[in-house]
C-alpha positions in Angstrom: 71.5 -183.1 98.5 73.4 -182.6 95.3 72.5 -180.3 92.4 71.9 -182.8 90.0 68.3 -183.4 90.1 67.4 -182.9 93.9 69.9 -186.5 93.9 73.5 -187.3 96.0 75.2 -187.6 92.6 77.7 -185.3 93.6 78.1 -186.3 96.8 78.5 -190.0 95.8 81.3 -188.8 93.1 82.9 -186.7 95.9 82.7 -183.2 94.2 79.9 -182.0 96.9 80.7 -182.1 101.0 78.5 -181.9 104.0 79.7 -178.8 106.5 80.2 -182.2 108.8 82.8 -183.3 106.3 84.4 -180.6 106.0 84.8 -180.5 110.1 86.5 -183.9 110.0 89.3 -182.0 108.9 89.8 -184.8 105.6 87.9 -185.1 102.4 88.1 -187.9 99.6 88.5 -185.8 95.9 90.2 -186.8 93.0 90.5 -190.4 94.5 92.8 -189.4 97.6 92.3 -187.9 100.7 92.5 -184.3 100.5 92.8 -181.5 103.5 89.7 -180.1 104.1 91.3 -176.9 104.6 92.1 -176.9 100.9 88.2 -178.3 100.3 84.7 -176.2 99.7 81.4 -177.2 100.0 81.8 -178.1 96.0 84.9 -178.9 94.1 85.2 -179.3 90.0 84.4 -182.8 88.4 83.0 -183.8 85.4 81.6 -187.6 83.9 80.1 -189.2 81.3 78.1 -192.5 81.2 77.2 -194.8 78.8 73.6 -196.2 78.5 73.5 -199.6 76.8 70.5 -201.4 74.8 70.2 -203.6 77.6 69.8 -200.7 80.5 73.1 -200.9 82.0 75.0 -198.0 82.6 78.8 -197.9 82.8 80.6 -195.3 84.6 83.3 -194.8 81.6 84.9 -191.2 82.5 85.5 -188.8 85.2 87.8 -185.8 85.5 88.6 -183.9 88.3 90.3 -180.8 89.6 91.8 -178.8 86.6 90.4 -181.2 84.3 87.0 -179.9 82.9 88.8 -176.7 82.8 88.8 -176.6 78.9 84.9 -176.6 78.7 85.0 -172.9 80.4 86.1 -171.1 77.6 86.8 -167.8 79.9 90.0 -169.7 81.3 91.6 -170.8 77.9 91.2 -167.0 77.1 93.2 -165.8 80.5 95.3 -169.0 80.2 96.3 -166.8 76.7 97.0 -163.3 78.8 100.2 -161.6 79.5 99.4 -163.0 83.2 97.2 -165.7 83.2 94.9 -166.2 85.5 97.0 -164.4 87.6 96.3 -166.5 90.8 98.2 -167.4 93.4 96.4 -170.8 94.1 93.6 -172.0 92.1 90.7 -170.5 91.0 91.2 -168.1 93.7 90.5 -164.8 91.1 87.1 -166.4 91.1 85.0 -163.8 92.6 80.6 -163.5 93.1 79.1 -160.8 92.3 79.2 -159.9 96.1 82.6 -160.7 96.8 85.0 -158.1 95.0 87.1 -155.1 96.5 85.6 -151.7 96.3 86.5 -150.5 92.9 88.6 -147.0 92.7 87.9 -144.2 90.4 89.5 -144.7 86.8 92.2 -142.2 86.2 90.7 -139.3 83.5 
């Protein structure tokens, strides 16, 4: 299941994967088929809908990739810094909690 409300909503927009997805070795993101090498379990997207008086609802943006980048305010900052992001492919300065180096002593 997706994120959004216990639905498949991410997984019918193709932002979320199955691990049996990702094993086929080919994904569908960003309306093309991607290598699944290059996937994760979730990749960036962003939509809006429109709800009319009537009920229906019209599907009337999506923006994947790099594109909702400019709602995270952190990256416009480091887009702004002598180096960037500093990355060497995308997003990959991204780090959990968990994840990071062991830090050395700061020089006194």
């Amino acid at each position: 299941m997706g994120v959004v409300a216990r639905s498949d909503f991410n997984y019918d927009f193709n932002v979320s994967f199955t691990p049996e997805d990702l094993a086929d070795g080919k994904v569908f993101y960003n309306f093309a088929e991607t290598d699944a090498a290059q996937a994760a379990a979730e990749l960036p997207g962003l939509s809006a809908f429109y709800k009319d008086a009537a009920g229906d609802i019209f599907h009337t943006y999506s923006s994947y990739a790099r594109g909702p980048e400019e709602l995270i305010g952190t990256l416009m900052i480091l887009d702004r810094a002598p180096k960037g992001r500093n990355e060497s492919r995308t997003m990959d300065f991204v780090r959990r909690h968990d994840e990071y180096e062991t830090a050395t002593a700061a020089h006194r």
